[in-house]
Each structure stands twice: as structure tokens, then as C-alpha cells.
C-alpha positions, -999 to 999 in steps of 0.1 A, spaced: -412 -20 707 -419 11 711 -399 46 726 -415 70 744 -408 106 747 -418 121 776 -397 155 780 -408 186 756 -386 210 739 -383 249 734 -376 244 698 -389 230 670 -355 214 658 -352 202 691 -382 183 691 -371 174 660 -337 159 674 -355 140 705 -379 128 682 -353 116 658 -327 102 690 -361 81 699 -366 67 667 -331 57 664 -330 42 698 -361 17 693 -345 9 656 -311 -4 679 -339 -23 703 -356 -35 677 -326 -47 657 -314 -65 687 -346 -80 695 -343 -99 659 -306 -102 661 -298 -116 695 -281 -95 725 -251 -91 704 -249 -72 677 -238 -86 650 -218 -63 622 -245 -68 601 -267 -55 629 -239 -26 636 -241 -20 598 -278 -13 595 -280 11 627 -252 29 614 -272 32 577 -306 41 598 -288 71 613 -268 83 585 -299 79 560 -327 98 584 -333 130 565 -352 165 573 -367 179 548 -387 217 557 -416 225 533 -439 255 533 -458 240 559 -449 208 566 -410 194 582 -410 159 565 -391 129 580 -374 104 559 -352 76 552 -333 70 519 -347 39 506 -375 32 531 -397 67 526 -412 90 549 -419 80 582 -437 115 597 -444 151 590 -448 174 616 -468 202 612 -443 233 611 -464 267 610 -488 279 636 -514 291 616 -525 255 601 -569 255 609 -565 220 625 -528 219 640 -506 233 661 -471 237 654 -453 208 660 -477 183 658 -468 147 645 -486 131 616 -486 102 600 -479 98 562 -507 97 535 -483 93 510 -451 109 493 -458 145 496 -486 146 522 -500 137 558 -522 118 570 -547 146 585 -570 128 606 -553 133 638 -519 142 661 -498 112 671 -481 136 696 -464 169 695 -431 172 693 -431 206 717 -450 194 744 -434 160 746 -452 126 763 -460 108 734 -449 72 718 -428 63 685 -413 38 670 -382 35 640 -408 35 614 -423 66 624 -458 77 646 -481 55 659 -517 44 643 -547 56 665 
């Protein structure tokens, strides 16, 4: 399944937190789409690990989005002088250490746009 975001935000770190609150929300659907209605403790366990393991990490020009153990699952774009970007834009993962620059997935400022628990969507 997949969350959508529809509000915007002022800031970039709180795009970053609805962004992250969505992605967390469809891993708990997701989790208890394969588990059943009721969680299980195994199913409590692994949301809990989701959440504590999502990390932020801010680069020169990039805010990367990961989780320990299962990689990055977006960069969003985190200057406003990028030639093919605006700030706040969400892009999909290339690899490691770099974005997949084809296109936006959404912007994290302006809201109204879909993600799931492992990250943007493909085009």
C-alpha cells in the first residue's frame, strides 16, 4: 500500500518529519496486511526497529534517508541552487551515495505526493 501526503510544510525538517511519519505509517499497514489485524510481537517488534533505525543524514547537497540494515530509501534535494531541482524535492536512490536524477517523486514542501516504507515511488 501506499501513503499519501497531501499537506506541505514551511520547513525542510518538517517535510522531512511528515515524510518520515508517512513512511512509517504504511510500514505498520503493510506489516499488518502480511501479519493479520493483530499484531503480533513479532509484528510490534519490527515497527518498533523501522522507527528507531530510520536515519537522516544532511550532505552538501543532498538530505539522505536511511535505514540501518535495509539502505537508503530517498534523498531529497536540500539546496536551492541545484540546475534541475528545487529544494526539497524527493528522489529515488541510484545507489549508496547518490540519486537517481531522472526525475522528482514529489516535494517534500509543497506536499500532495505518494510514498511508501521503502521509500519514493517509480515513475
Amino acid at each position: 500500500m501506499t501513503t499519501f501526503v497531501k499537506e506541505g510544510a514551511n520547513t525542510v525538517l518538517d517535510g522531512l518529519t511528515k515524510m518520515k511519519t508517512a513512511m512509517i505509517d504504511d510500514y505498520v499497514d503493510w506489516t499488518t496486511r502480511c501479519g493479520g489485524r493483530e499484531l503480533s510481537d513479532t509484528n510490534k517488534r519490527m515497527i518498533a526497529e523501522y522507527k528507531e533505525n530510520y536515519t537522516i543524514t544532511y550532505g552538501k547537497k543532498y538530505i539522505k534517508i536511511t535505514e540501518k540494515g535495509g539502505g537508503v530509501k530517498a534523498f531529497v534535494v536540500g539546496v536551492d541552487n541545484d540546475k534541475k531541482f528545487k529544494m526539497g524535492d524527493i528522489l529515488k536512490p541510484a545507489g549508496w551515495a547518490a540519486p537517481a536524477r531522472n526525475a522528482a517523486r514529489g516535494n517534500i514542501l509543497e506536499g500532495n505526493y505518494a510514498i511508501n516504507w521503502t521509500g519514493p515511488l517509480y515513475l
